[in-house]
N, C-alpha and C positions, 0 to 999 in steps of 0.2 A: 507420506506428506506430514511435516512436522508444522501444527498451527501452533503460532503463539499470539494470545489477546493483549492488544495493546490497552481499549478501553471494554463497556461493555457492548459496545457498537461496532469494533474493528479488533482484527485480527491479523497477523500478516503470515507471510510463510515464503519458502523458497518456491522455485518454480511448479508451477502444477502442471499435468499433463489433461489430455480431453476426458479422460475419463474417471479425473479425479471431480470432475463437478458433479456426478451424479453424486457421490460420496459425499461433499460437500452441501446438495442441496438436502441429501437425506438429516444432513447436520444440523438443518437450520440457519443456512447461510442464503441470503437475498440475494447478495448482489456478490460480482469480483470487478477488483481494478488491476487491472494489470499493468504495471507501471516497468515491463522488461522491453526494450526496443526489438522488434523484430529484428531476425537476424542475428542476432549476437553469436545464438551456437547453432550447428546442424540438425540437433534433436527437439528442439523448443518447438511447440505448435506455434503458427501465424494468429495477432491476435484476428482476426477472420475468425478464424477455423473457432479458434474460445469462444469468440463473439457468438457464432452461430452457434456451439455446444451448450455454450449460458442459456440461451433463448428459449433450447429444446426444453431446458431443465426448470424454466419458468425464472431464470435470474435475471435481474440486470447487470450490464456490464459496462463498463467503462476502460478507454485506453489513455493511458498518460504516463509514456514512457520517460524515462529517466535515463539521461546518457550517465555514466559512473563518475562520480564529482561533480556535476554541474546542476547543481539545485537552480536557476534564474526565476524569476519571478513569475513569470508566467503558469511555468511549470508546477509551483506553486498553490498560485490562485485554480490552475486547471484540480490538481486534486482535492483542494479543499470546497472546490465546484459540484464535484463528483460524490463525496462525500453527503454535501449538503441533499442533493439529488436522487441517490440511489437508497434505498430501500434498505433499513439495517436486518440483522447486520451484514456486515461487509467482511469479504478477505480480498485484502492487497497484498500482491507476489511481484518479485522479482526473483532475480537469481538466487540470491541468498535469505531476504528480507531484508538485508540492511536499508537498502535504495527507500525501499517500500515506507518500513519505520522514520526515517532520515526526512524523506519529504512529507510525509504526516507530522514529524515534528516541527518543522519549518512551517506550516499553516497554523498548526499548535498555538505556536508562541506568542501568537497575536490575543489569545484569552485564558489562557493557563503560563505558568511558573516555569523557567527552563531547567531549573532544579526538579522541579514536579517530572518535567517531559524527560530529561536523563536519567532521571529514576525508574519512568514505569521501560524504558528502552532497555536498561541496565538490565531490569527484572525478566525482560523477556529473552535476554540473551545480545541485548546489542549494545555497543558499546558507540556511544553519540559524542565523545569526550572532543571531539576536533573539533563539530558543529556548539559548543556552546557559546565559546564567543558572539556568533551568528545568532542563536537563538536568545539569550539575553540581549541582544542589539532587538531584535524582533519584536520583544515587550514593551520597548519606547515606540515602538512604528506606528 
């Protein structure tokens, strides 16, 4: 499991499996959002199965999946909901982390710098460069 910290609140990573949250909660991890739609691949856990692994582990958990390129609005406000909500800190997983990082910076933009937000992405390994457009429009919203 490769975590990478976006702030000192959040974390993201590629997909986890069930039995990396005990791992995680040993880490000092509250809460996961799992932001991967069920289904995508045959070996993902259902977020169920997370949900109820989280629980055992004492985390909270939250589902706010991300179809691949379609950040909409909602989707959004759901994770900066979840964020506001769950108990830090937090790791948010998708496939890769891209999705994860991408929709965090899109809630981002609204009280932090889109330069600021393609910086700490860049640092973690992700590369935001298509979404800044979007995210400097986000600053005036």
């Amino acid at each position: 499991m490769q975590i990478r910290p976006l702030t000192d609140q959040l974390s993201v990573s590629p997909q986890i499996g069930l039995d990396d949250l005990a791992q995680l909660a040993s880490a000092g991890f509250r809460s996961v959002i799992n932001n991967r739609p069920d289904g995508e691949a045959t070996d993902q856990p259902s977020s169920a199965q997370l949900a109820e692994a989280a629980a055992r582990h004492g985390m909270g958990y939250r589902y706010v999946p991300v179809v691949p390129g379609q950040f909409d609005q909602g989707t959004i406000d759901a994770m900066a909901q979840a964020l506001d909500a769950l108990p830090p800190p937090v790791l948010a997983f998708c496939r890769t982390g891209t999705r994860s990082t991408s929709v965090w910076a899109l809630q981002a933009c609204r009280h932090t710098e889109a330069d600021e937000l393609l910086k700490i992405a860049r640092e973690a390994g992700y590369d935001l460069g298509a979404l800044a457009p979007r995210l400097r429009a986000g600053q005036d919203a």
